[in-house]
N, C-alpha and C positions, 0 to 999 in steps of 0.2 A: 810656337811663335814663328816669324816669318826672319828667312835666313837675310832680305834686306835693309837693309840699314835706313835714317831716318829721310835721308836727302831722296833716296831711289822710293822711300816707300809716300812722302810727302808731293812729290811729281806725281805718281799716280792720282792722288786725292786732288790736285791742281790740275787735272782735266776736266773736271767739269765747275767749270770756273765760276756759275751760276750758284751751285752747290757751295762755292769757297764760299761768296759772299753772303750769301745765308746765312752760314754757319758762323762768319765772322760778326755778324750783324746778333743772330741772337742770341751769342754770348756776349758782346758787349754789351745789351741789352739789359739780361741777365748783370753781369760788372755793375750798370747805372742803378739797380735794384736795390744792390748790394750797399750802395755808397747811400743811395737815401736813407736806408734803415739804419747803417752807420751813424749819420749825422742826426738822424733822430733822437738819442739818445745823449746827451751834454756828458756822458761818463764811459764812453766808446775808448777811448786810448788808455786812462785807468783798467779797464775791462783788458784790454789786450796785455799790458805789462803783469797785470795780476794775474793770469791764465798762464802767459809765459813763467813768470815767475814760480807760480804752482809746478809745473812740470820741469822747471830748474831744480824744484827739490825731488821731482820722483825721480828725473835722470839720478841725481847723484845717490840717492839711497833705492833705488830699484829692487836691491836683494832683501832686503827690510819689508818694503809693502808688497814686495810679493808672497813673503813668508806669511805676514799678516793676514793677506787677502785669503788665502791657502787656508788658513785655521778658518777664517769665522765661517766662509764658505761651506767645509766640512762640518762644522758646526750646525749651518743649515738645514742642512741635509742635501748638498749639492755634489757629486761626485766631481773631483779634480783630478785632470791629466796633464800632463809634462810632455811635449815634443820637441825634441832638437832643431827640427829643420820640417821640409815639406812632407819627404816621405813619409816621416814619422805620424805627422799630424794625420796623412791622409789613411792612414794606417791605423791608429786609432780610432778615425771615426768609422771607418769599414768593417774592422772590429766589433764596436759597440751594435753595429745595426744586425750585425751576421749571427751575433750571442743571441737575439732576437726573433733571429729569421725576419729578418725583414728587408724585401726587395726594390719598398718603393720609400720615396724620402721628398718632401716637400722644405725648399729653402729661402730664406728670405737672403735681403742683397748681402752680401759678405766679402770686402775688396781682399781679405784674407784667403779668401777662399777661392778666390780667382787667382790669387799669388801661386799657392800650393797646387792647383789646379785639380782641385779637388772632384769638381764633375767629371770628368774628362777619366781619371783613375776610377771614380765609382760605377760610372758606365763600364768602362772594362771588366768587370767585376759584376756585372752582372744585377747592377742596382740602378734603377731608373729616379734621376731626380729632375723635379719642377722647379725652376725657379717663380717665385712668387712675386716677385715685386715688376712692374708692368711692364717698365723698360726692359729689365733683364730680362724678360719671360719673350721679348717681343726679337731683343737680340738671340736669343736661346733657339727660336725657332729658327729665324735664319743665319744658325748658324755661326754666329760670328762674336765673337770678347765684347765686353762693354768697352766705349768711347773714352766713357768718361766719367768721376766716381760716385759720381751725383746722378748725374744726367746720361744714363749708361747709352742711350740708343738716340741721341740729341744730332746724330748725323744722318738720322732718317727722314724723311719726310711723312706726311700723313699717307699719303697716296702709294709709296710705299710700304706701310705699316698694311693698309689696306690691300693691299698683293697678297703680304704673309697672311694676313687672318685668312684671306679668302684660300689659299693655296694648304694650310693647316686645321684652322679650325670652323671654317664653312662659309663664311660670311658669303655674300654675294660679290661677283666679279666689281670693280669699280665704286664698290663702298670703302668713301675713305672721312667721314663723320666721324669727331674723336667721340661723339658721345656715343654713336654706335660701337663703333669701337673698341670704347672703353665697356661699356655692356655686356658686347660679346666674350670680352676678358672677363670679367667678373662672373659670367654663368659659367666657364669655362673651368676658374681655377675655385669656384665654391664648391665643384664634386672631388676637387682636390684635395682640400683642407678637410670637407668631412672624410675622405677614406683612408688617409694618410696616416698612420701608425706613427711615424718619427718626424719630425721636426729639427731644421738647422738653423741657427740665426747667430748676427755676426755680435758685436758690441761695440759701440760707441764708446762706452767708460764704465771702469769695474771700479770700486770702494773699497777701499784696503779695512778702512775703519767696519764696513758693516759686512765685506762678503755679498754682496752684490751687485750685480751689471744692471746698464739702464743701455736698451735699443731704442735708435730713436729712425721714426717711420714718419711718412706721410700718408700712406698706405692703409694702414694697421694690419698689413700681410704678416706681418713676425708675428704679434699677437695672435692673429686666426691659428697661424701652424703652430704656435709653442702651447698654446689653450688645450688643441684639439688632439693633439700629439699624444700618444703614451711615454715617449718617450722623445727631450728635447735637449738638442746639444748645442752648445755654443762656443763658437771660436773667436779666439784674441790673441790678437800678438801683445805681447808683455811688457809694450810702453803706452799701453791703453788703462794704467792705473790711473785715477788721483788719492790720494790721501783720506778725504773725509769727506762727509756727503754733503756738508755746508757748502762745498765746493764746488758740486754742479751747479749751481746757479749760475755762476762766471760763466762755462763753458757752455752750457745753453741758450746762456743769452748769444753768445757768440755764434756758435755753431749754423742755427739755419740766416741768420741775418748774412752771414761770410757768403754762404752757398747758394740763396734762392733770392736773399733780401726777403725773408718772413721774420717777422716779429717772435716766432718759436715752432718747433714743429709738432704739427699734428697728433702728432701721439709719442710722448717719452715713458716707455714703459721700463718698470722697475720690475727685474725680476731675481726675488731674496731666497726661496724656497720652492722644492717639487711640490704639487699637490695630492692630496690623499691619492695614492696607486699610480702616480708617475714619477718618473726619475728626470733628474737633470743634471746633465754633465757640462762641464766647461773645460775647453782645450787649451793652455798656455802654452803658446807659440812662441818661441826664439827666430829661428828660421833669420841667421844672419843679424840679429840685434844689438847679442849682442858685441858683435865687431864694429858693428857701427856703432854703439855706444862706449867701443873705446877708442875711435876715429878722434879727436879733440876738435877737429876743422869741420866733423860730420856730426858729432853728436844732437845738435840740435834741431836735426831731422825728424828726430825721433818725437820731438814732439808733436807734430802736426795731429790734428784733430778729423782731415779725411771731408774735409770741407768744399773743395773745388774751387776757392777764390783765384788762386791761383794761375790754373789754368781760362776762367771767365776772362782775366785779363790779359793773359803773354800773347803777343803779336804773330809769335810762332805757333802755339799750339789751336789756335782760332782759324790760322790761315792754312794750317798742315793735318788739323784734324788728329783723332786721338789714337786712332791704329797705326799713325808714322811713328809710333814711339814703340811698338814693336814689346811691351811690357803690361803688366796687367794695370801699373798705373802710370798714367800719361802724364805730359803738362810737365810743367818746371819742376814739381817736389817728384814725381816719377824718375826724371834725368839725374834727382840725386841720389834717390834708394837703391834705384836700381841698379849702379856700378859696385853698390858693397855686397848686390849680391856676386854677378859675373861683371866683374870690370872691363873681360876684353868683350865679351860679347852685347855690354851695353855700352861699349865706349863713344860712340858715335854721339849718345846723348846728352852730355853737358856741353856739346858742341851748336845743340839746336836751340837758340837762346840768343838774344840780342844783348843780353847782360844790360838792361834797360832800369832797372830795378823794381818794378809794377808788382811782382809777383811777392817781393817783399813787402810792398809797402801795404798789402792788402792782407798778410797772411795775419790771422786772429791771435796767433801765439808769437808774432815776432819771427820766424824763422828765417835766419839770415841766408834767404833760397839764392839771390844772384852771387853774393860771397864765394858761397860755397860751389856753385856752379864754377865758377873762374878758376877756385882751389882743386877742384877737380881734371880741369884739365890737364892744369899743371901735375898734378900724380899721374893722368893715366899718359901725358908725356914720358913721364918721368922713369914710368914701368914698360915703356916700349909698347904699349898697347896703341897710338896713334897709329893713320896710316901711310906709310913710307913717304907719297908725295907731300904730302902734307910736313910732317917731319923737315923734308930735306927744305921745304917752300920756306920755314919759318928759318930755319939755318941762314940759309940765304937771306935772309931779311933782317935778323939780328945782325949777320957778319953786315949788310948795307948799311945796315943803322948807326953801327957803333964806330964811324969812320962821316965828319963830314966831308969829308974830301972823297971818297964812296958815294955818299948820299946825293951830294951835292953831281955827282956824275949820272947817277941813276936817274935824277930828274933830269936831265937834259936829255938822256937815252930815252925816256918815257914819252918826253912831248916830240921827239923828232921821229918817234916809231909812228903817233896817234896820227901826227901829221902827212906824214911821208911813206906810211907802212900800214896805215890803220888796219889793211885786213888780216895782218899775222896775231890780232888782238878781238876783232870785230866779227869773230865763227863761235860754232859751236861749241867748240872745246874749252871754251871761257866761261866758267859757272855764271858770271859778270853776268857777261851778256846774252844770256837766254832772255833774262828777264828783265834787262833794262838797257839803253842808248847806251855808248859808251859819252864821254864828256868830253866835249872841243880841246881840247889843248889852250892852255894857257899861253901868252908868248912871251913869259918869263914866269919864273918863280918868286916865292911870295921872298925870299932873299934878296932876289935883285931888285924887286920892286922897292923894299923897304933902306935898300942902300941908295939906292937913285934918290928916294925922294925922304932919306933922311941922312943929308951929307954929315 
């Protein structure tokens, strides 16, 4: 990940200003989708309390239906493994491929799996994997992390997409036809699925009650590689339980209506058992869970479902783009996981946020995302993790504030600088003023005004 921070990494993405508004435009596009499929349904806010409510019971019993899930799974005949943290995980699956001998691994999207950075370790190692799913596969070649958890490669353009094929996988110079496009992807990753020995796929929701995970594709990429696979492994982080299967229903309904505004997606596939002569293993991931599920101010992070509403709507991640977040997941629920993993080194992020409250008021589980943004600051304040100017700027502004006789001075010092001074205010070195006028000077405050004309 990139050693700059979100303000230095989000200017870069603000050069090409053409590309801002794009990209601001068909995510909120994408938000307007969302809200119709919403109100389509007369039992959308029951949907969302009762979803929430479901993972208010897994949070608090978690060591219960993980235990649960654990037997029937075995039961199945599903191999179960335990990792602490990333190395763990990614160690295990290197593991399983190596007992094998197997060099090559076809993977569908896995925002787990980008966390642990899983390809990145396999490749060193001497194991070549495909991501399967189009975005990814499209970010994969050039290079670069997904955007965004839905829409991994939503900051490309066609015309661009049409480069990488042409400079990868042949296409002709200046074909940028998504149905060409899309074509040439699907001849491309169909000699992948048939040769491919092992299969990776992430999970949407695992069933304590039956020992089964359900992937949900629009694709049906997970399906082609977990089918064709000898051998198929699946990773989850271990707040990915619900309870019983009656239950997906809630979270499906929800799920792609939050993310795409579709009515359900395309393919939710259940998968309970290996078949005759393949194995299937599933990896339960902690990797920092659970500290955040003993956070009390953070724990209900943990529920989010990996839906993208969130970021469709935040003003910052729309206008800043999803690599200024510098983490494998962006957007407003990113700024909050990502300090329980390293707090100083994501600390900049509960800072890129207008505390607007959009991103709660769309998330499918309730998660109180602006709250807990705000609560955050205040700890990574609190742990000296903030940056010194900043630190001493708010000092300074609490000692103004808490003095009207202070205050009441500082606004005079203000309007007679703007006036009389404007350009010790009016440079470069005013974050202000990069990007906006400064404001005329008042020629009084809203105090005198309000004493003059209420004797």
């Amino acid at each position: 990940m990139s050693n700059l921070q979100h303000p230095a990494l989000s200017k870069i993405f603000n050069r090409d200003e053409a590309r801002v508004n794009w990209h601001d435009d068909t995510l909120w596009w994408i938000r307007a989708k969302r809200d119709k499929a919403a109100h389509g349904i007369s039992e959308w806010e029951l949907l969302r309390e009762t979803a929430s409510q479901i993972k208010n019971n897994v949070l608090s019993n978690l060591h219960q239906y993980l235990l649960e899930f654990e037997k029937n799974a075995l039961a199945n005949g599903i191999k179960v493994h335990w990792a602490a943290d990333a190395a763990e995980h990614n160690k295990i699956v290197h593991g399983l491929l190596a007992a094998k001998g197997i060099t090559q691994m076809v993977k569908s999207k896995s925002m787990l799996t980008e966390e642990c950075h899983l390809n990145e370790y396999l490749e060193r190692n001497g194991i070549d994997v495909i991501d399967s799913d189009l975005g990814e596969r499209i970010v994969q070649l050039a290079k670069e992390p997904p955007s965004h958890i839905v829409l991994p490669c939503i900051h490309k353009k066609k015309e661009e997409i049409g480069q990488i094929f042409h400079e990868n996988l042949g296409t002709e110079a200046g074909v940028s036809d998504p149905q060409v496009l899309t074509e040439t992807a699907r001849i491309h990753l169909r000699e992948t699925f048939l040769t491919r020995k092992s299969a990776l796929t992430g999970v949407n929701f695992a069933v304590a009650e039956t020992g089964e995970f359900v992937v949900c594709t629009n694709e049906g990429n997970a399906d082609m590689g977990a089918h064709l696979a000898d051998i198929h492994i699946a990773c989850m982080g271990i707040e990915k339980l619900i309870p019983k299967k009656k239950h997906l229903g809630v979270f499906l309904r929800l799920l792609t209506r939050s993310a795409t505004g579709q009515p359900i997606t395309t393919y939710s596939s259940h998968f309970k058992k290996p078949r005759k002569g393949q194995e299937m293993h599933i990896v339960l991931v902690d990797n920092g869970r659970s500290v955040q599920l003993g956070r009390e101010s953070f724990r209900n992070s943990l529920k989010c479902i990996r839906c993208g509403a969130c970021m469709n709507t935040c003003p910052v991640y729309r206008r800043s783009g999803g690599h200024s977040y510098h983490n494998a997941i962006a957007g407003p629920i990113g700024a909050i996981l990502a300090p329980n993993l390293d707090m100083k080194a994501y600390s900049d992020l509960p800072f890129a946020s207008t505390l607007c409250g959009s991103c709660t008021n769309v998330c499918p589980v309730k998660i109180d995302i602006h709250d807990q943004l705000y609560k955050w600051r205040q700890v990574i304040v609190q742990e000296g993790n903030s940056p010194a100017a900043k630190t001493m700027a708010m000092k300074v502004m609490s000692f103004t504030l808490a003095s009207p006789t202070r205050f009441k001075l500082a606004g005079k010092i203000g309007r007679w600088t703007l006036k009389n001074a404007g350009f010790t205010v009016n440079n470069g070195l005013n974050p202000w003023y990069k990007h906006r006028e400064m404001p005329e000077p008042p020629k009084e405050s809203f105090s005198e005004w309000y004493k003059k004309n209420n004797p």
